[in-house]
C-alpha positions as CSV (number, residue, x, y, z in Angstrom):
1,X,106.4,81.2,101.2
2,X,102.7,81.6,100.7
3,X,101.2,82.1,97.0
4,X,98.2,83.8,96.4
5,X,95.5,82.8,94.0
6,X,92.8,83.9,91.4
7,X,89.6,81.9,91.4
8,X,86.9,83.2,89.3
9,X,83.6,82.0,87.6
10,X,81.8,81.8,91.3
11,X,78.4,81.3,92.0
12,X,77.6,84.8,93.6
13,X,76.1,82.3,96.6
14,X,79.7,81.1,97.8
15,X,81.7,83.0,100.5
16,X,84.8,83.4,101.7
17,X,84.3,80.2,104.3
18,X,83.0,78.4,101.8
19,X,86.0,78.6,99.7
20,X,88.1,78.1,102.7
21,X,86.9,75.2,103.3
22,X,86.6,74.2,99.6
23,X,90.4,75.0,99.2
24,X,91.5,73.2,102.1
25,X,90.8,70.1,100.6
26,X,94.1,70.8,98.4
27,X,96.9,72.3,101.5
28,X,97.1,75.1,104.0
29,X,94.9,78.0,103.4
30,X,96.0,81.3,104.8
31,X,93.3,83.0,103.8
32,X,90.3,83.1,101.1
33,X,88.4,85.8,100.3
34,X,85.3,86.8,97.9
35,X,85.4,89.8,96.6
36,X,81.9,91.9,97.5
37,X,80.4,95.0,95.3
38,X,80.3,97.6,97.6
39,X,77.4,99.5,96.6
40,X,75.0,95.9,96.3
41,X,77.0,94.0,98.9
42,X,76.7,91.0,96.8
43,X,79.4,88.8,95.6
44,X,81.2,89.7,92.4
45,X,81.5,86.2,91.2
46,X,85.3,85.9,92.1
47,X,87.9,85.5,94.9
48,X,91.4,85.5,96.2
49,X,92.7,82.2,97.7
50,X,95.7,82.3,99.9
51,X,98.3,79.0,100.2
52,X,100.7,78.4,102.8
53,X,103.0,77.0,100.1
54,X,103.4,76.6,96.9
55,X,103.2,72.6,96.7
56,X,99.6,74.0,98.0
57,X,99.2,76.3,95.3
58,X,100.1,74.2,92.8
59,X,98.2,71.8,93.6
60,X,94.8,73.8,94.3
61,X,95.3,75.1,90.5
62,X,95.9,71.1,89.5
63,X,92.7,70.3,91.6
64,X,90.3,73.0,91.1
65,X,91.4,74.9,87.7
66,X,88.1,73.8,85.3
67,X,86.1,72.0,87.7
68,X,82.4,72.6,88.9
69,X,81.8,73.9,92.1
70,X,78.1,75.1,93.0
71,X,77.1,75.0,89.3
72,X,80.2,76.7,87.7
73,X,83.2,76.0,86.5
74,X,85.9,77.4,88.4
75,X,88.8,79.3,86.9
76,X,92.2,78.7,89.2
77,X,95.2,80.6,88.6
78,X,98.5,82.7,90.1
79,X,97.1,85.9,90.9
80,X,99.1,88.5,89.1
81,X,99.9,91.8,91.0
82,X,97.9,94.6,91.5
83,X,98.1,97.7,89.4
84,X,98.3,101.2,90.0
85,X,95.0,102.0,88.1
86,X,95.4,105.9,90.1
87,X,93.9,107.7,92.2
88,X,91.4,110.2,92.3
89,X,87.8,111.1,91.2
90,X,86.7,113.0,88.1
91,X,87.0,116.6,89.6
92,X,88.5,119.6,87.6
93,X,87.8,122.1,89.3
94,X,84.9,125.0,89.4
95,X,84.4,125.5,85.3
96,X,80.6,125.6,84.9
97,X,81.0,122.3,83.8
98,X,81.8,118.7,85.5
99,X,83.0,117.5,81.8
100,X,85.7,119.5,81.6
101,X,86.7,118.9,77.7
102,X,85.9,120.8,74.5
103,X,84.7,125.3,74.8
């Protein structure tokens, strides 16, 4: 069963080959990814990391966790599930105002 990991602390230089490649060093990768800002399209200093197993995991957070990779020390972890932050924008309807609080 694959395990999916955290790695933050990037240089905003590295992408998602790059930490392919970089991970591979420790097991299988299934898949890495940087995560981009979608309004700059640059790199938002941290990633997702993939293993095939979790020997592979494990040993990617025993390898990598605290170590210096293109100037930075990497932070290596179990990625913890996303949360339902909610959907939706700010709108409240036609008031006169977009703040919609107080008289």
């Amino acid at each position: 069963m694959s395990r999916k990991l955290y790695v933050g602390n990037l240089s905003f230089r590295v992408t998602s080959d790059d930490l392919h490649e970089h991970f591979a060093t420790a097991g299988a990768v299934e898949s890495a990814n940087v995560v981009m800002d979608r309004e700059t399209g640059r790199s938002r200093g941290f990633g997702f990391v993939e293993m095939a197993t979790e020997d592979d995991a494990t040993n990617a957070i025993a390898q990598f966790n605290g170590t210096e990779y293109d100037g930075r020390n990497m932070v290596v972890s179990e990625a913890r599930p996303r949360e339902d932050r909610g959907g939706g924008g700010g709108y409240r309807g036609n008031r006169g105002n977009f703040g919609g609080g107080g008289y």
